[in-house]
C-alpha positions, -999 to +999 in steps of 0.1 A: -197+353-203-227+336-188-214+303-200-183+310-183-197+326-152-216+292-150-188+267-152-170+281-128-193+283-100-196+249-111-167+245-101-166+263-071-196+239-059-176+207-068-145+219-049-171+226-018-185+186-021-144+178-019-139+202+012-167+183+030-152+154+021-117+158+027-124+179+065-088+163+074-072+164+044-051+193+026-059+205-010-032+204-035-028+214-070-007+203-085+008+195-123+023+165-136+057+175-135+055+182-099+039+152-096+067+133-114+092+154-091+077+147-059+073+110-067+110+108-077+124+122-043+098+106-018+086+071-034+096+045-009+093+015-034+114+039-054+140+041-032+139+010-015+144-004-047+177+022-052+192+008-020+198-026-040+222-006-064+246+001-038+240-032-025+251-050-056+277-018-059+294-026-023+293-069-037+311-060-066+343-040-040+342-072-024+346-091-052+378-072-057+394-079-023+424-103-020+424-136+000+441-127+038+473-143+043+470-163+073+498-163+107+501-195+131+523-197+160+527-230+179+545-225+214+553-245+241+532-246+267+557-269+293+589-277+294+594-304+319+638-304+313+635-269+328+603-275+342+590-240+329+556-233+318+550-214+283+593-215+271+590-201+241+630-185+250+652-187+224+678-198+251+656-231+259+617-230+245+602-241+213+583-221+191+569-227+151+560-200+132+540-199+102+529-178+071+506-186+044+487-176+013+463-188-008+472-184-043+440-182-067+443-198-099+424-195-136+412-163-130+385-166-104+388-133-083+386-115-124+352-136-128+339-129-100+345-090-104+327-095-140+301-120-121+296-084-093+298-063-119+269-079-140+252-081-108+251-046-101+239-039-139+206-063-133+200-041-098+197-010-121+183-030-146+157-037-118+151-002-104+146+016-142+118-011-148+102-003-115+106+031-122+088+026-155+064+009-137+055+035-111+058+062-131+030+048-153+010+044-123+012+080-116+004+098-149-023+069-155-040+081-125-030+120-130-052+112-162-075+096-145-085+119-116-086+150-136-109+137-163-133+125-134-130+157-121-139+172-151-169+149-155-182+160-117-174+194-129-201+185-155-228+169-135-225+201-107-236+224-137-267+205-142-273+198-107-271+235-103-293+243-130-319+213-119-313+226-081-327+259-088-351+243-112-367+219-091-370+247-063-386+270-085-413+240-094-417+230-062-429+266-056-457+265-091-471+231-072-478+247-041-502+274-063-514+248-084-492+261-118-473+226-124-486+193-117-469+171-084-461+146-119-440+171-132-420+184-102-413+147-090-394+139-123-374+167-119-367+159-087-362+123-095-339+136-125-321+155-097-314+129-073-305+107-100-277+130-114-268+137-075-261+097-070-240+093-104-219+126-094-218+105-058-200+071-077-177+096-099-166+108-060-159+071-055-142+065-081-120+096-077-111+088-044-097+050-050-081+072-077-065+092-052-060+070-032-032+054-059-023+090-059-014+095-023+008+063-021+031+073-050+034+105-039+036+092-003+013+118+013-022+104+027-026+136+044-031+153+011-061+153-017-042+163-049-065+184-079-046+178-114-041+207-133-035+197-167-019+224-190-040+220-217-051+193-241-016+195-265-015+157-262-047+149-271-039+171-309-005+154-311+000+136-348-003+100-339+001+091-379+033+102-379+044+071-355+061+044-375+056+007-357+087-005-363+108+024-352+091+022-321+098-015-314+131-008-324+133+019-295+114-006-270+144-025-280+170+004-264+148+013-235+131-012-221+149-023-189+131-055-182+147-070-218+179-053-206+175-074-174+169-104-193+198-097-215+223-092-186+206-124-170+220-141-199+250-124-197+254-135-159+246-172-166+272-171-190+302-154-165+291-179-137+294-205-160+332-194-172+337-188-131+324-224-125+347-244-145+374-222-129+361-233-098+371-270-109+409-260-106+426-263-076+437-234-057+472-231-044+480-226-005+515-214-005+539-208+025+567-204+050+574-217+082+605-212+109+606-237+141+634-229+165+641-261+178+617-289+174+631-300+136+660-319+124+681-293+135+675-256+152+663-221+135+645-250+105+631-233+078+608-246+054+587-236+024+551-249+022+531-259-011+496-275-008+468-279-035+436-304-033+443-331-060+405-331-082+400-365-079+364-367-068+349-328-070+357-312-099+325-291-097+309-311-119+275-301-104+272-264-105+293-265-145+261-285-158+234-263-136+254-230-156+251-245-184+213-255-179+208-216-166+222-205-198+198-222-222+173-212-195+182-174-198+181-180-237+146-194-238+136-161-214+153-137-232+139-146-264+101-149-248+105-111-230+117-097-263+081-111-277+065-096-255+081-064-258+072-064-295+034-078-283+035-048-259+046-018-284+016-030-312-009-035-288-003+002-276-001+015-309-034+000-323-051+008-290-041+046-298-047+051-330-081+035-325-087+057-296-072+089-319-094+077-346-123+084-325-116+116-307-107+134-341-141+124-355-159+147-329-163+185-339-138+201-309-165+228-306-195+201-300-187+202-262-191+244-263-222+244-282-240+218-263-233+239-230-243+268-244-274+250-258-283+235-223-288+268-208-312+278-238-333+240-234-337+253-196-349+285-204-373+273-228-387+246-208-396+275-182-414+289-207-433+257-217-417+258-252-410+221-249-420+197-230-409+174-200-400+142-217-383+168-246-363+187-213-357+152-196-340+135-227-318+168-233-303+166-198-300+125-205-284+136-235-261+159-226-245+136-196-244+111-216-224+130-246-200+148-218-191+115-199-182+102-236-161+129-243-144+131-210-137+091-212-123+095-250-100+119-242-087+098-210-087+068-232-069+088-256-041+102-228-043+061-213-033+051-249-006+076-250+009+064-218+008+029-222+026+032-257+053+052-235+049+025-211+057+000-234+081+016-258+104+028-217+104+066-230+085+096-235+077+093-269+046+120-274+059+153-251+034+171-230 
């Protein structure tokens, strides 16, 4: 109960530093899920990147739009046998009209709609990867900021302890119990603990700092609440390398991308070399009375003769963009496969480690730092014995803390780089 009563006005204290810190500044806590929710709905990279979609959506109706057929009308403008300005009559004026429509050959407009329609798959392809990308932003630095916290929490209970410590010392000087040797170092072990819980503030604020611009809200200091460790007991051996390359294969969107790159190359290319035929401009025309004879009617047919362009230029830059996308493909698909094993080493390493400490180590030294403080009060150990415990201890918690970050880290990055949850909270 002590030990318990302890940490939490450990806590209590940790969360008072942040309150003078963050005067301005709201206090939220909140969970990962929430975080993941509130990121999805007001990330403005996120949906910036979304708008692209129905961008690439509204090219791809386009794309299935119909030339316009196109009207002329000639007129008169003066007549000088009746001496009348703008005779279009049909008693005496002139007048030509004209209707035409350009007839598409070799299946451009389909090619085009294929050409859109890839287009719109690489915007999605596009926005999935960002969202990967963000979203490992965001639990990376969930991680991160709650295992600082949880560090700080740590220091505040021996700066607590040391607080009342040192006071209590500098109380035996004054009536000559304890030498001034002997309450400096305490003090100096305070101040010392004091400025490294002072660089763990740092570090969580550039922390939150990430924190605030994915969740778009820099009016707001967010306090992780994790759910428990489940993760960090999850059975990593049971992860098969392959299988999880194979799934990197499925999910990541950046190979997508470079697939449907390829794919793309390939369409424009089959759109290019219908580009080299000729179109067909077909049409009618009726002129009252300036033909061979009156009310003429004819039937228009025209078509460029491919004599000099026959797109020769943009067929052999397709073709170049093809083996280009070929070469790309292939190199992202490496990487993919570079990116799943280097995860999955990295974590069962880090697993590795974090199963070969005793989960009740952490407990046990807590409860022993109380009882190392008590019995230097009683001079049943000395300074340099007292001083090396505390050294000790913060040494042994920051380890722990940064394993089981590294540990979540690893996790995260092997979702990162497989595109999926692969190890459920």
């Amino acid at each position: 109960m002590k030990y318990k009563n302890r940490k939490l006005s450990g806590f209590l204290a940790v969360m008072l530093c942040f309150a003078v810190q963050l005067y301005a500044q709201d206090t939220i806590r909140i969970t990962l899920p929430e975080a993941e929710k509130q990121f999805l709905e007001k990330n403005l990279a996120l949906l910036a990147e979304k708008y692209n979609i129905d961008i690439a959506k509204a090219q791809v109706i386009q794309a299935r739009l119909y030339s316009n057929p196109n009207l002329s009308l000639v007129g008169n403008i003066y007549n000088p046998a009746q001496k009348k300005v703008f005779d279009v009559s049909n008693a005496t004026g002139e007048y030509i009209i004209g209707v035409q429509q350009l007839i598409r050959v070799a299946g451009k407009r389909n090619k085009e709609i294929k050409l859109a329609e890839t287009n719109t798959r690489l915007s999605e392809n596009r926005f999935f990867d960002l969202l990967r990308t963000l979203r490992f932003s965001l639990r990376s630095s969930f991680y991160d900021a709650y295992y600082l916290q949880n560090s700080i929490t740590a220091y505040q209970t021996q700066i607590t302890s040391l607080e009342k410590l040192s006071a209590a010392y500098d109380e035996l000087k004054l009536k000559g119990v304890v030498t001034l040797k002997d309450a400096v170092r305490i003090k100096s072990l305070l101040y010392s603990l004091k400025a490294e819980q002072t660089s763990l503030h740092n570090q969580v604020n550039d922390v939150q700092a990430d924190l605030q611009i994915l969740l778009q809200n820099n009016k707001a200091y967010f306090i992780p609440v994790n759910d428990g460790d489940s993760n960090l007991s999850a059975n990593i051996k049971q992860l098969v390398l392959q299988s999880l390359i194979d799934s990197a294969y499925n999910n990541r969107y950046d190979l997508k991308g470079a697939e449907n790159n390829l794919l793309y190359n390939q369409q424009n290319l089959a759109l290019q070399k219908a580009l080299a035929k000729p179109d067909i401009m077909l049409g009618a025309d009726f002129d009252k009375r300036g033909s061979f004879v009156e009310n003429a009617s004819f039937l228009n047919l025209a078509i460029d003769l491919p004599f000099f362009n026959r797109n020769q230029g943009n067929i052999k830059a397709a073709k170049i963009s093809i083996d280009q996308s070929k070469v790309l493909f292939d190199q992202q698909k490496l990487t993919v496969e570079n990116d799943v094993q280097r995860a999955y080493v990295k974590l069962l390493n880090t697993d590795k480690m974090l199963q070969s400490i005793d989960p009740k180590f952490r407990d046990e030294f807590e409860q022993l730092l109380q009882g190392i403080t008590d019995n230097f009060q009683k001079k049943n150990i000395s300074l340099i014995e007292f001083t090396d415990f505390y050294e000790s201890y913060k040494n042994n918690i920051l380890q722990i803390n940064q394993l089981k970050d590294d540990k979540m880290q690893a996790i995260e990055a092997l979702h990162f780089a497989v595109g999926k949850t692969i190890i459920n909270n």
